[in-house]
Backbone as JSON, one array per atom type, in Angstrom:
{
  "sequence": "XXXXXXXXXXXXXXXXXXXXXXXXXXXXXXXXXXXXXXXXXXXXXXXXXXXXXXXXXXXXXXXXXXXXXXXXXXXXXXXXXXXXXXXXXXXXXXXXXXXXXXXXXXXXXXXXXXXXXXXXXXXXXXXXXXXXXXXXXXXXXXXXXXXXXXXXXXXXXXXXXXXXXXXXXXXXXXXXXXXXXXXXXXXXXXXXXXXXXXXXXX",
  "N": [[31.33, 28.83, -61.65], [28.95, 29.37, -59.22], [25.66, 28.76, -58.48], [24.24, 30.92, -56.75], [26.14, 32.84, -57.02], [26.02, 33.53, -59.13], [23.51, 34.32, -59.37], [23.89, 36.35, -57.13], [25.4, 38.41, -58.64], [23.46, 39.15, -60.87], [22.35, 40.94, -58.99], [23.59, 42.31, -58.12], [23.94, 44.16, -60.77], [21.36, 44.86, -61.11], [21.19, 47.1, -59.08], [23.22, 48.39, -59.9], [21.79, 49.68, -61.94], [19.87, 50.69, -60.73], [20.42, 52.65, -59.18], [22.83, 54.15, -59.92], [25.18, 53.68, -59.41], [28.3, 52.58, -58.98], [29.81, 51.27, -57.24], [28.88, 49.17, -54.89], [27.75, 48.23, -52.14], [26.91, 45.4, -50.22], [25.0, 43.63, -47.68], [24.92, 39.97, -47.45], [23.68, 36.65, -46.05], [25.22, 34.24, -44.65], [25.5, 30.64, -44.12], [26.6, 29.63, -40.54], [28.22, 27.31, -38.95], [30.47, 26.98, -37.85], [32.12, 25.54, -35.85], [32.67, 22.86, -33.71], [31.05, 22.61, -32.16], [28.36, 23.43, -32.82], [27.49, 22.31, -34.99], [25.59, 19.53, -34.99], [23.61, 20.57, -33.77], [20.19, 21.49, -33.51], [18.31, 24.21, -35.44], [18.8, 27.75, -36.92], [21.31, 28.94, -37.41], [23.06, 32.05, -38.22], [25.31, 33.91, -40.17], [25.78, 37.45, -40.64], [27.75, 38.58, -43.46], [29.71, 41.24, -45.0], [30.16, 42.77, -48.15], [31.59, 44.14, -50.91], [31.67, 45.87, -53.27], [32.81, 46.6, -56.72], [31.74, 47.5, -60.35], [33.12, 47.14, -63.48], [31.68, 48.55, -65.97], [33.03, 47.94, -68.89], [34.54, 45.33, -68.45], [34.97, 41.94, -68.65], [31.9, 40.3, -69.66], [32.2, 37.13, -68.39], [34.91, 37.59, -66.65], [33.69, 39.67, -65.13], [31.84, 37.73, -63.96], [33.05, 35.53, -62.56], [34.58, 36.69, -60.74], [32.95, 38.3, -59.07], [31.93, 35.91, -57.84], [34.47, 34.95, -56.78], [35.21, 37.09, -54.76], [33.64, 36.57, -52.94], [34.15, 34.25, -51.58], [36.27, 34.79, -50.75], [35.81, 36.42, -49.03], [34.34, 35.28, -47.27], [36.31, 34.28, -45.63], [36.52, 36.29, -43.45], [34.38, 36.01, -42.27], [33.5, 35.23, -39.37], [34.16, 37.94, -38.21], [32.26, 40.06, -36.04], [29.42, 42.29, -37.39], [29.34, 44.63, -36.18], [32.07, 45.12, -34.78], [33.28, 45.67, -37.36], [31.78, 47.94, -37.17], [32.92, 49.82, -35.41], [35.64, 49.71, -35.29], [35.7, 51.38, -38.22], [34.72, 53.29, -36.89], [32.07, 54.87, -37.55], [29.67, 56.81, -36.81], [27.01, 55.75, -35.09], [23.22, 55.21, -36.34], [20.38, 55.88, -35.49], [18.24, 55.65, -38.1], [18.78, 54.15, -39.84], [20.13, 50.97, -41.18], [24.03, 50.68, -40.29], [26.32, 50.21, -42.02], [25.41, 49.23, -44.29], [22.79, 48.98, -46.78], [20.96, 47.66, -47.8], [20.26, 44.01, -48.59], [21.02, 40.9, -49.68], [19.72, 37.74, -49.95], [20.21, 34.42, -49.22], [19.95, 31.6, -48.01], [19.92, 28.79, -49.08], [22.84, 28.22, -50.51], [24.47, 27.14, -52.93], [27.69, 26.56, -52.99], [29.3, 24.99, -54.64], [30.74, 23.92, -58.03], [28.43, 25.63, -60.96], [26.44, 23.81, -62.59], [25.47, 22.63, -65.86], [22.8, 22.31, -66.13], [21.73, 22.78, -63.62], [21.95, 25.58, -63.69], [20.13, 26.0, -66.14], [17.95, 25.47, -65.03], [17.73, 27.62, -63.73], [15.7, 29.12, -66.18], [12.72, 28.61, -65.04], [12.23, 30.51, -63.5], [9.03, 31.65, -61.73], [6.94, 33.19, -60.47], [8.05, 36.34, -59.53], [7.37, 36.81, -56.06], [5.68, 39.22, -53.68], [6.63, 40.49, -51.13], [5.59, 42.27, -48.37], [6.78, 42.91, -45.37], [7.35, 43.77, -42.05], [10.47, 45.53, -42.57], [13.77, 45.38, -41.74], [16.22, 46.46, -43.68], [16.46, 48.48, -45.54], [16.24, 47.84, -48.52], [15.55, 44.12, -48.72], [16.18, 41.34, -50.63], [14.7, 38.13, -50.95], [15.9, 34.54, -51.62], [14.69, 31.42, -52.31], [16.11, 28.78, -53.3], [13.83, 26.41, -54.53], [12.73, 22.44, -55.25], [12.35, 22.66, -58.15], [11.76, 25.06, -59.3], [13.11, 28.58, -58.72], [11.94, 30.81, -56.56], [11.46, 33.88, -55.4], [11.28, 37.11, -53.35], [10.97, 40.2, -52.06], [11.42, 42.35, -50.26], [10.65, 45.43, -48.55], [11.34, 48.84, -47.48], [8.83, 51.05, -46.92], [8.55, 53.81, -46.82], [10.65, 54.55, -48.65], [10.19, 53.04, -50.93], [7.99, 51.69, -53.63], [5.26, 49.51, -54.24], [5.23, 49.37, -56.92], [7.52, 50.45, -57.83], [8.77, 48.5, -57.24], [7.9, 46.36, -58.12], [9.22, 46.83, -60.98], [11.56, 46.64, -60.08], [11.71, 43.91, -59.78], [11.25, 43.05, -62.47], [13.33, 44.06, -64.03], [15.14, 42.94, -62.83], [14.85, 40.16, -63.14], [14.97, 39.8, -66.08], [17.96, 40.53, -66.38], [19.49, 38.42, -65.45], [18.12, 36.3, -66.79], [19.24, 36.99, -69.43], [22.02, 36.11, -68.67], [21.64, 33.9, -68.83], [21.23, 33.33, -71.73], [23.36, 34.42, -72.81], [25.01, 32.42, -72.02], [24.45, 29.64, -72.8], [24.94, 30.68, -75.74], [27.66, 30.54, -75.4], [29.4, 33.09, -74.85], [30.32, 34.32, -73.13], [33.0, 35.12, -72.42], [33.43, 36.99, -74.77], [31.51, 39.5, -74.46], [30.64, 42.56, -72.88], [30.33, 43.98, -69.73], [28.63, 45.83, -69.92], [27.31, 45.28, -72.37], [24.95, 44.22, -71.57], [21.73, 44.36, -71.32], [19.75, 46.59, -69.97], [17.46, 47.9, -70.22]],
  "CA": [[30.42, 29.69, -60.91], [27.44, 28.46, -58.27], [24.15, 29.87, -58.42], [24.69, 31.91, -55.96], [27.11, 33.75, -57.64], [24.83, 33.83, -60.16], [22.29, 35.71, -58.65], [24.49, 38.01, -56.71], [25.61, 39.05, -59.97], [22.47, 40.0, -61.65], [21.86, 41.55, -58.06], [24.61, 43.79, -58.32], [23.86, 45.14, -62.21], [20.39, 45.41, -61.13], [21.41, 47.76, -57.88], [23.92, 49.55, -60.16], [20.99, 50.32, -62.73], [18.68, 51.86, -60.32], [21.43, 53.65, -58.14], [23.14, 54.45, -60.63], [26.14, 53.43, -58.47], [29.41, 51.34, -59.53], [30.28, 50.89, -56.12], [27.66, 48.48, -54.55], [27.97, 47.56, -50.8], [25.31, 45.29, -49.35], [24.87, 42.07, -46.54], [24.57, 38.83, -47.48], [23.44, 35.71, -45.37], [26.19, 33.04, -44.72], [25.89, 29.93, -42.69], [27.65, 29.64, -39.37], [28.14, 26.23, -38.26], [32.19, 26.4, -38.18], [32.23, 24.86, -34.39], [32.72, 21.66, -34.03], [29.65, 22.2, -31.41], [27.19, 23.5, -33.39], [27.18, 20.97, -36.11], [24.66, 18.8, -34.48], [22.88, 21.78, -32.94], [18.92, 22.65, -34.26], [18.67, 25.85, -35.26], [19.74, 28.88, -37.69], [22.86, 29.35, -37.5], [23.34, 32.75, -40.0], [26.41, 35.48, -39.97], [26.07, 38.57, -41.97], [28.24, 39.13, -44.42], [29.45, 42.61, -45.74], [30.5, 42.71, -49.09], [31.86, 45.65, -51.8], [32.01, 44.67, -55.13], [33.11, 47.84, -57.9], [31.28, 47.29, -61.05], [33.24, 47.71, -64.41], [31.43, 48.27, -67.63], [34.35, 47.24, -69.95], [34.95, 44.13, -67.87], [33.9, 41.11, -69.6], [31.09, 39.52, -68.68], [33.09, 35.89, -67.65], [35.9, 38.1, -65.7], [32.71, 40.31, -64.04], [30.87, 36.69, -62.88], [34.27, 35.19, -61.47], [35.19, 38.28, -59.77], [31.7, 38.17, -57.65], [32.35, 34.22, -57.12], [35.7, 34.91, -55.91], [34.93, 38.23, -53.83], [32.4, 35.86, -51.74], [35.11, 33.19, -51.31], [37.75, 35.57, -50.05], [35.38, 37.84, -47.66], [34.24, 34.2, -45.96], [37.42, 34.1, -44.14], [36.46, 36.98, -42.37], [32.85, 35.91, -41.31], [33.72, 35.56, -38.06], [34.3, 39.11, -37.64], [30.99, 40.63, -36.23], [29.43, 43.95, -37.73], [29.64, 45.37, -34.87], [33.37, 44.92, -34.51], [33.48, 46.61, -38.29], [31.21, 49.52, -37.16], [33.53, 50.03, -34.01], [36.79, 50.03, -35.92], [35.41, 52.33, -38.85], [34.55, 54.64, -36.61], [30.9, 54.68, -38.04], [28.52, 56.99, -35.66], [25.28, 55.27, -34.65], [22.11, 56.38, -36.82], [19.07, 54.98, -35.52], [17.1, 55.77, -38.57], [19.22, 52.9, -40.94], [21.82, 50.14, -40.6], [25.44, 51.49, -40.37], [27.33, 49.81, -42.93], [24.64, 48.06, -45.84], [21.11, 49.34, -46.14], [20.69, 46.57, -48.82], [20.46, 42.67, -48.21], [20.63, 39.62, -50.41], [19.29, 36.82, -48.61], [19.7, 32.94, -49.49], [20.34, 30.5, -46.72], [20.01, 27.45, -49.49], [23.64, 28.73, -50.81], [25.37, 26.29, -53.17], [29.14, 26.9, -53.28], [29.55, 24.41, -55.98], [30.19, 24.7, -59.66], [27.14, 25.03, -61.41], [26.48, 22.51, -63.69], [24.6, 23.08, -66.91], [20.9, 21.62, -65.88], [21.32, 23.78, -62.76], [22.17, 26.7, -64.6], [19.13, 26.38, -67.06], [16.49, 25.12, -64.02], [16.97, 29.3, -63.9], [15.09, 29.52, -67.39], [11.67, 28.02, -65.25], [12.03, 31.61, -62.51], [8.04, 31.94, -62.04], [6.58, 34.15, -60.06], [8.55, 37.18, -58.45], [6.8, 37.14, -55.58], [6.7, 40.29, -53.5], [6.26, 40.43, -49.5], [5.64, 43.76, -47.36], [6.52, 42.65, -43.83], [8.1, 44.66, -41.83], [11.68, 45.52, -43.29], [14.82, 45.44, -40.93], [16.52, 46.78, -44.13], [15.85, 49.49, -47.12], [15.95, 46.34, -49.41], [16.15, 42.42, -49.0], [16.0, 40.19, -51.95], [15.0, 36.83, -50.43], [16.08, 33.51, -52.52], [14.85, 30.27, -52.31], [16.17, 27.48, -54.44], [12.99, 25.07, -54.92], [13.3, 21.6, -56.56], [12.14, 22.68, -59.61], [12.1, 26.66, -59.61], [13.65, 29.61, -58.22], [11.18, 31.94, -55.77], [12.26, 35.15, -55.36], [10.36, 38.0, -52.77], [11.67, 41.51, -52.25], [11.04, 43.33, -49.06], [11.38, 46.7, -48.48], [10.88, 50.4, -46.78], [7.98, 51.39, -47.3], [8.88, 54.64, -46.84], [11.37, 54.66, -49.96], [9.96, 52.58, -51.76], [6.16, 51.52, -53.68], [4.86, 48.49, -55.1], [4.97, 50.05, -58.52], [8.73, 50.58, -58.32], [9.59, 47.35, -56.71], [7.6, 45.17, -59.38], [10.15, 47.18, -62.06], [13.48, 45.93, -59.53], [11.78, 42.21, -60.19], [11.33, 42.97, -64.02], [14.6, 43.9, -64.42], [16.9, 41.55, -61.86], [14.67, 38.73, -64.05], [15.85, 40.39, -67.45], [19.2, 40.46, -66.27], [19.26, 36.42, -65.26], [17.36, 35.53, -68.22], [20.33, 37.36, -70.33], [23.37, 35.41, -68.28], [21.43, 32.37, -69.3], [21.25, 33.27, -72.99], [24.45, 34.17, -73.55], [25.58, 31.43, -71.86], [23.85, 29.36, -73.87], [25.61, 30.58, -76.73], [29.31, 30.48, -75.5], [29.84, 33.96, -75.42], [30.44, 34.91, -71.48], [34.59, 35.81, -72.7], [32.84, 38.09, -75.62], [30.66, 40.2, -74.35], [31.26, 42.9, -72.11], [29.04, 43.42, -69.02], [27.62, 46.77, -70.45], [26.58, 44.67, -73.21], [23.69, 43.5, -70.64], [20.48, 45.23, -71.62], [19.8, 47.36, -69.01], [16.04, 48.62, -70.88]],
  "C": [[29.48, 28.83, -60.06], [26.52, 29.6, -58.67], [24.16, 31.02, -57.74], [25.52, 33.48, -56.03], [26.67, 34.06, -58.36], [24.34, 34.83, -59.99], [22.74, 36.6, -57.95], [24.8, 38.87, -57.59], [24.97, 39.84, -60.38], [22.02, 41.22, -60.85], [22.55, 42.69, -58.42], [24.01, 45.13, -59.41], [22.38, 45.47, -61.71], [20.12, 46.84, -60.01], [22.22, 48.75, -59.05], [22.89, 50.4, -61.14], [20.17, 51.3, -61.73], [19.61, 52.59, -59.37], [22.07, 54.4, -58.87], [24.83, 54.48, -60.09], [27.43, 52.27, -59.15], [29.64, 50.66, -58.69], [29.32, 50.81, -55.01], [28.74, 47.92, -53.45], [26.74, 47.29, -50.31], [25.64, 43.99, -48.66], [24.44, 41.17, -47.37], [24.59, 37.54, -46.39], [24.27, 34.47, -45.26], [26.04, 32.0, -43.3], [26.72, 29.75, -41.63], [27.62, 28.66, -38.25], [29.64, 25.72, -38.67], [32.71, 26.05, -37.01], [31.73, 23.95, -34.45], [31.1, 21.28, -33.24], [28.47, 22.63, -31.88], [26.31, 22.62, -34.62], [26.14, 20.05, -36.21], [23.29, 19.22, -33.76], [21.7, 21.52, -34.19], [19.06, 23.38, -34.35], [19.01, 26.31, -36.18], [20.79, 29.3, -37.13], [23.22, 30.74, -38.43], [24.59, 33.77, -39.03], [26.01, 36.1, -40.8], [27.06, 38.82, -42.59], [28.39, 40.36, -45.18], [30.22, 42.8, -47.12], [30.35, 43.88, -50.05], [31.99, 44.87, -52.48], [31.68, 46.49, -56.05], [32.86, 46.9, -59.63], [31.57, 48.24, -62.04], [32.66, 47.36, -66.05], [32.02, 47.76, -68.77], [34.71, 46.23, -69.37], [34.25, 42.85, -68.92], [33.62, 40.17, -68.91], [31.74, 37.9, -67.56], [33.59, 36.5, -66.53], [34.83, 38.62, -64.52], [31.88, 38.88, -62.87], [31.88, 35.72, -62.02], [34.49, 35.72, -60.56], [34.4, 38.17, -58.58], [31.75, 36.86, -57.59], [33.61, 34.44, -55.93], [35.68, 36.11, -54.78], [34.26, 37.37, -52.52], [33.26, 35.5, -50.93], [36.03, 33.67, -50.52], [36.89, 36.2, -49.12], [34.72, 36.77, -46.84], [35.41, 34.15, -45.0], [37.35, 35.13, -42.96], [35.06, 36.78, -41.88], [32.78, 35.99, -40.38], [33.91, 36.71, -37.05], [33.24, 40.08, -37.33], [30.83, 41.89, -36.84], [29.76, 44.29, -36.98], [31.0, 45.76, -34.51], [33.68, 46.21, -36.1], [33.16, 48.2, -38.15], [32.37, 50.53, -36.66], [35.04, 50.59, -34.81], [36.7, 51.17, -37.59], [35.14, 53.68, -38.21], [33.46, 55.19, -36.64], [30.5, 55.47, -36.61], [27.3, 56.36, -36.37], [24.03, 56.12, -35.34], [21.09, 55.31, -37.07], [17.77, 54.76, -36.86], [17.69, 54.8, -39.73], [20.67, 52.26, -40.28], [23.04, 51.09, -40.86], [26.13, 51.11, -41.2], [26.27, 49.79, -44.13], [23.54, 48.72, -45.22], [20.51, 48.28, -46.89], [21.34, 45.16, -48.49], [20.34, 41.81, -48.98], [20.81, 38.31, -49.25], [19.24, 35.3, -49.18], [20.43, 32.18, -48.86], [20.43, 29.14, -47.73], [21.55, 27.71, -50.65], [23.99, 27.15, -51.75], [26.99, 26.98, -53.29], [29.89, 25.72, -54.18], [29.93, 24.72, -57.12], [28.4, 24.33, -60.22], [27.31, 24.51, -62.48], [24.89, 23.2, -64.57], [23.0, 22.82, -66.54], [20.92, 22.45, -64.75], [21.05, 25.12, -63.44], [20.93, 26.73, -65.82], [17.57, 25.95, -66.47], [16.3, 27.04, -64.35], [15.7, 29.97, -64.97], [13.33, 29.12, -66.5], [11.42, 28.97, -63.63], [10.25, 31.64, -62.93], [7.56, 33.04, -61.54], [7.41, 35.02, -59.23], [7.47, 37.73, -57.16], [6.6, 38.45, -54.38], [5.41, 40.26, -52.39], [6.51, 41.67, -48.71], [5.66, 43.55, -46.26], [7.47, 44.16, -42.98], [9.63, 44.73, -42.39], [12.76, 46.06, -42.63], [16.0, 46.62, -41.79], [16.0, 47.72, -45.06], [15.54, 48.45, -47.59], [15.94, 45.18, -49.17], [15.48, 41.83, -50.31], [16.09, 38.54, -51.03], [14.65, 35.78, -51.41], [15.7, 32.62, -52.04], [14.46, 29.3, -53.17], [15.18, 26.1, -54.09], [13.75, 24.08, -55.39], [12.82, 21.58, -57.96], [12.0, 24.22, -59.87], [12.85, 27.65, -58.63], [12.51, 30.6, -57.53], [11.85, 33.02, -55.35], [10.77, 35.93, -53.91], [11.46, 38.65, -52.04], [10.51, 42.14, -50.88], [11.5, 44.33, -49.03], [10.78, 47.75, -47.53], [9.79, 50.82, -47.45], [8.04, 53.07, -47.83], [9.95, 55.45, -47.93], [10.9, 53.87, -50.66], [8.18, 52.22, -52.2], [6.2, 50.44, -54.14], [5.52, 48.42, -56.61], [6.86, 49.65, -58.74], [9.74, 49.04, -58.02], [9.63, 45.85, -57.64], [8.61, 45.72, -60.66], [11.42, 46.72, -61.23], [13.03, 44.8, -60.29], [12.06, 42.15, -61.77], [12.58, 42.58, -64.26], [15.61, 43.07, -63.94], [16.23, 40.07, -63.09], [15.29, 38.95, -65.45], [17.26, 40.01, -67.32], [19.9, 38.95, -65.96], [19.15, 35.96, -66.55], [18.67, 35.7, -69.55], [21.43, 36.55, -70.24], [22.81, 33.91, -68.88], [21.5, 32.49, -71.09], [22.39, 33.36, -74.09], [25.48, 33.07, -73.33], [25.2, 30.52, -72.49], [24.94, 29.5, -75.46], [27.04, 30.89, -76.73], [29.7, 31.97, -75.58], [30.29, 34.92, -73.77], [32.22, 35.74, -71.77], [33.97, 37.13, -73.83], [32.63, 38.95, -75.35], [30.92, 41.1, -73.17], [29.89, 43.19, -70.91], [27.92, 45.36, -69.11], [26.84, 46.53, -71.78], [24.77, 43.99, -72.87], [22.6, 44.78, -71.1], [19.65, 45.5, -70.42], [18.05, 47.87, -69.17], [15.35, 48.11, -70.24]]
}
């Protein structure tokens, strides 16, 4: 697994808890420096990423955190393909009042696509503050990540208009619950065991 995968993970179960949804579609942030001329370029470089991922309760947990590793891995080959091009060929009418595909964003530009290695994988145990930012919000949701050298920062943007403070500090509760769990049972060898409705959801 990478971190990354990690945390999309918990993202997911924490999206299917409050949606109450199996079938989670949301954007993620992928670098885009696959020209030989941008390489050397200043600058952000980002593609969006649209990603489905079907979330089964009887799956076990291991198979469920592969699955969203390998889902990533396989829907990079199409990065190149703008939304826009997806909207167009779906067919999708135009509705100025939310994005057309994803109203929900996970956001981390410091991506590892590595395995994670055990000391990475338990830096997670030293998550401090969920910090939580009201700017304006392009999306219903973003979850924005960035991997410190010694902790994990988190901050959650959102619609104001769907959403409050109140309810947004219970997403952080729980996406940290749900982390804190992948680390515990990992920890004790039990990721083939356990199934991913075994995750304490409370």
């Amino acid at each position: 697994f990478s971190l990354y995968s990690i945390l999309l993970s918990g993202f997911y179960l924490m999206l299917n808890v409050y949606s109450n949804q199996d079938d989670i579609i949301l954007g993620t942030t992928v670098t885009n420096r696959n020209y030989p001329g941008a390489k050397n370029v200043i600058g952000c470089f980002v593609n969006i990423l649209v990603l489905r991922f079907k979330i089964n309760k009887e799956e076990a947990l291991i198979d469920f955190l592969k699955r969203s590793w390998e889902d990533v891995i396989f829907s990079q080959r199409y990065q190149e393909v703008p939304v826009k091009k997806i909207i167009e060929v779906l067919n999708i009418k135009p509705d100025p009042s939310k994005q057309a595909i994803f109203q929900v964003l996970f956001n981390m530009l410091n991506m590892h696509f590595d395995k994670l290695d055990k000391e990475l994988f338990d830096k997670m145990l030293d998550i401090k503050d969920m910090n939580l930012k009201n700017t304006t919000a392009k999306f219903d949701l973003t979850l924005y990540v960035h991997d410190g050298s010694d902790k994990l920062e988190f901050a959650f943007n959102y619609a104001t208009s769907l959403f409050n403070e109140i309810s947004i500090n219970a997403y952080a509760i729980m996406y940290e619950s749900i982390l804190r769990q992948f680390i515990a049972v990992a920890n004790l060898k039990q990721l083939s065991i356990l199934k991913v409705k075994d995750i304490n959801s409370n």
